[in-house]
C-alpha positions as CSV (number, residue, x, y, z in Angstrom):
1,X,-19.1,-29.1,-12.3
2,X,-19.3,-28.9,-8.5
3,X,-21.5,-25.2,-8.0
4,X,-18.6,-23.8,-4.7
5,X,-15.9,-22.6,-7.3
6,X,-12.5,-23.7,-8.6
7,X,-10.4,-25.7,-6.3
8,X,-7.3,-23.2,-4.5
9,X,-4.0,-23.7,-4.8
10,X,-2.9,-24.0,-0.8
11,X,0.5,-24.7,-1.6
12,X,2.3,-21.2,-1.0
13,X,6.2,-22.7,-0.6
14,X,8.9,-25.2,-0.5
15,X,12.3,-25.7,0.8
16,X,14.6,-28.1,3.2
17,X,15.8,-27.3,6.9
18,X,16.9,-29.3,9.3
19,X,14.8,-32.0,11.0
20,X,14.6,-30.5,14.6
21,X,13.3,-27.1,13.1
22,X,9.8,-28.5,12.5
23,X,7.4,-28.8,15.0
24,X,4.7,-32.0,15.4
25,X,1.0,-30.9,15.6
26,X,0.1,-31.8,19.3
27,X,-3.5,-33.0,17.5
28,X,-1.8,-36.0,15.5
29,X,-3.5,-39.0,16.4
30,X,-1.3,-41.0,14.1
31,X,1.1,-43.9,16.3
32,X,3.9,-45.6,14.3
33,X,4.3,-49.1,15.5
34,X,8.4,-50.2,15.8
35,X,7.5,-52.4,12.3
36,X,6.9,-49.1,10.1
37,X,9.5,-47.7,11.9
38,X,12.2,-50.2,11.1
39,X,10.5,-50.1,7.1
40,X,11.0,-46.2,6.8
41,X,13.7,-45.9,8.0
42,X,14.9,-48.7,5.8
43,X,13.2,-46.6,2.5
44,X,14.7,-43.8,3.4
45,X,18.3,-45.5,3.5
46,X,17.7,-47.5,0.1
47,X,16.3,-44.6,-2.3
48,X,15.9,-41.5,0.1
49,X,13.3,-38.6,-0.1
50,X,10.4,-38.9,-2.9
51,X,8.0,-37.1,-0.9
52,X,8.3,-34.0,0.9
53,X,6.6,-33.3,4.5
54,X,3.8,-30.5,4.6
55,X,3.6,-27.6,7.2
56,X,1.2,-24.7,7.4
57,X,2.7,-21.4,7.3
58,X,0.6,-20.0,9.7
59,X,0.9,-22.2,12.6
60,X,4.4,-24.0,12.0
61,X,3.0,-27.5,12.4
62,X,3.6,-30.3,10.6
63,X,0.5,-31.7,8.9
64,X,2.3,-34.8,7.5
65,X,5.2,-36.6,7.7
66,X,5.6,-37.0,11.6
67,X,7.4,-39.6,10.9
68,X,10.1,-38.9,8.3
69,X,10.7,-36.3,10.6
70,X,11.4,-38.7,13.4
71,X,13.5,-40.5,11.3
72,X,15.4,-37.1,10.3
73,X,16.1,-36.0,14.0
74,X,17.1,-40.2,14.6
75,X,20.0,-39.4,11.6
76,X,21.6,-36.5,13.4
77,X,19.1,-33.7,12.2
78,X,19.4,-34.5,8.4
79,X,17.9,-32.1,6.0
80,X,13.9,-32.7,5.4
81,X,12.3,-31.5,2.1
82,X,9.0,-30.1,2.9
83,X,6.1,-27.9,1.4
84,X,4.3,-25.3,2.9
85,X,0.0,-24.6,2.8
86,X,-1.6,-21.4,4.2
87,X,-4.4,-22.6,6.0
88,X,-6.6,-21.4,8.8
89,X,-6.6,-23.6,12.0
90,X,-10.4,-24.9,10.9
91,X,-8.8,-25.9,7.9
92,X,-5.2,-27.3,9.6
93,X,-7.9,-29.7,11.5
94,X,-9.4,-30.6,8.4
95,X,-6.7,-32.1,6.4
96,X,-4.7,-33.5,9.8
97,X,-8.1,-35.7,10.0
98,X,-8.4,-36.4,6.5
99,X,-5.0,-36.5,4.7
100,X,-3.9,-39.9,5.9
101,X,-8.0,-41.6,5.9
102,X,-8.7,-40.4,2.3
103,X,-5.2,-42.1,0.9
104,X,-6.5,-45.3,3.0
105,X,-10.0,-45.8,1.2
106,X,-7.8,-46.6,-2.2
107,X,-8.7,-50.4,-3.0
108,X,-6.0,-52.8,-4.0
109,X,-5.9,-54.2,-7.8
110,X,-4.3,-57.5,-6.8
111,X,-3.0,-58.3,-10.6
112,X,-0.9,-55.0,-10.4
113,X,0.2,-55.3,-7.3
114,X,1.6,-59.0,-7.9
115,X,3.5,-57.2,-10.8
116,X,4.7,-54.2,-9.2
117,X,5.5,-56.6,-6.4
118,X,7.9,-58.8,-9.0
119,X,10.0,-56.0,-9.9
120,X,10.4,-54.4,-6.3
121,X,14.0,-55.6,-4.6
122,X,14.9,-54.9,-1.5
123,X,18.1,-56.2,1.2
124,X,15.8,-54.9,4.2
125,X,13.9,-57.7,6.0
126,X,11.6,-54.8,7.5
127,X,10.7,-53.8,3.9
128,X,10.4,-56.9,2.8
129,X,8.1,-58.3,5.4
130,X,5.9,-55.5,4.6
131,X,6.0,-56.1,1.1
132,X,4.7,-59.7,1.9
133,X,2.0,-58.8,4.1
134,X,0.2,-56.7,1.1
135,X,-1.2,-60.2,-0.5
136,X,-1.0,-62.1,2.9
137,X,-0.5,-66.2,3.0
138,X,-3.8,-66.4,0.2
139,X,-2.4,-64.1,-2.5
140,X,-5.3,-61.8,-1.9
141,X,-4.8,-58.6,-0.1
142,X,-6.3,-58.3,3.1
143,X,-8.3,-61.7,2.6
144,X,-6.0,-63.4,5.9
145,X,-6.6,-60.8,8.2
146,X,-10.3,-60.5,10.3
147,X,-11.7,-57.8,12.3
148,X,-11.2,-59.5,16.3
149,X,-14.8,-58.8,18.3
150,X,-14.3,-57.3,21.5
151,X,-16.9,-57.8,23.9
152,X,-17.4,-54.5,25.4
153,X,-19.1,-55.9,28.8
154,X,-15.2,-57.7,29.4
155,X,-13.1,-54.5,29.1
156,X,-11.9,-53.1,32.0
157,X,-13.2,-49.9,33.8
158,X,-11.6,-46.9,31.8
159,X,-9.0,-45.7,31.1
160,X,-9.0,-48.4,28.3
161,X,-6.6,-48.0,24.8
162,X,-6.8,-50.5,21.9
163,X,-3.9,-50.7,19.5
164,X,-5.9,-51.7,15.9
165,X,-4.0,-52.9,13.1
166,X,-5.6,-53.6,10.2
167,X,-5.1,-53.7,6.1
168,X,-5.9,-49.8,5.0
169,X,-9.0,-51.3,2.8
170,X,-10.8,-52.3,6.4
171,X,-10.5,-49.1,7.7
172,X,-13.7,-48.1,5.9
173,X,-15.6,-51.4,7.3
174,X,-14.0,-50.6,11.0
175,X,-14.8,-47.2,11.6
176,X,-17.9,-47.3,12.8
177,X,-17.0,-49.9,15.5
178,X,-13.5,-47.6,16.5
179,X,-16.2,-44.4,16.7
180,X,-18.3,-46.5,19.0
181,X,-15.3,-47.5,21.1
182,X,-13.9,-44.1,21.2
183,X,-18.0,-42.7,22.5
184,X,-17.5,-44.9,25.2
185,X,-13.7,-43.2,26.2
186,X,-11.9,-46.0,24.8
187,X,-9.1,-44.6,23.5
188,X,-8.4,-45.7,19.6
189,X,-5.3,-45.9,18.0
190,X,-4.5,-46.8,14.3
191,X,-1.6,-48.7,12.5
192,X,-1.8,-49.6,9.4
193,X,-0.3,-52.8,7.7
């Protein structure tokens, strides 16, 4: 048993409120691209809320769901389910820069996934497109897509940004190329596929 003590409960509420009464954390360094846009959005209308957004109590921000939000204030303010942690702001920074990395290091089992994938339906082409890219042209997940070099002595004197998309099992493998980048003030932002 790990010797620092029982794990705490930092969920301390729930409830709904209108879209425009949450607030985004100014640190967020998660981008949605128009393509997860168009596929949330497109969730949302075909089976609706199944997860609820997460705000700390003591600061108001959001920690996650920026983006059902967005999509909330883009209906007319509808309703967002949400739960609510108590954390400190050392804490608040923790899970913003971890929540959304830890759920990416999850490795695909490609046999479930093809049979998952045989009993999803769906009339959105924006769903559906990102359904097709999780086993890519091969049938393997990920096993199309490479990691592009970039020769650092051809970018262009700063400031420089690099949009990286890549399958959520290479963000792992790519991280310590994006921290590099990132030491030398390009600035790094993620979409995943």
């Amino acid at each position: 048993m790990d010797d620092r003590g029982p794990w705490r409960n930092r969920i301390v509420g729930e409830g709904e409120q209108p879209a425009s009464q949450f607030m985004a954390h100014p640190d967020n360094y998660r981008v949605h691209p128009p393509e997860q846009r168009a596929a949330m959005r497109d969730a949302l209308s075909e089976v609706g809320w199944v997860q609820r957004v997460v705000v700390n109590r003591r600061t108001g921000f959001l920690l996650d769901g920026h983006e059902r939000v967005w999509q909330a204030l883009a209906e007319g303010d509808a309703t967002v389910p949400y739960i609510e942690v108590d954390l400190d702001e050392a804490e608040e920074a923790y899970v913003l820069a971890t929540l959304d990395p830890l759920a990416a290091m999850a490795k695909v089992d490609k046999d479930k996934l093809e049979a998952l994938l045989a009993d999803v339906h769906t009339d959105s082409d924006a769903i559906g497109d990102m359904l097709a890219d999780l086993m890519g042209p091969s049938g393997v997940p990920g096993a199309d897509r490479e990691l592009e070099e970039i020769d650092l002595e051809t970018l262009p004197v700063k400031p420089v940004w690099i949009l990286c998309t890549l399958p959520t099992e290479m963000l792992p493998e790519a991280m310590p190329l994006l921290q590099e980048l990132e030491a030398l003030g390009v600035r790094v932002e993620m979409a995943n596929e």
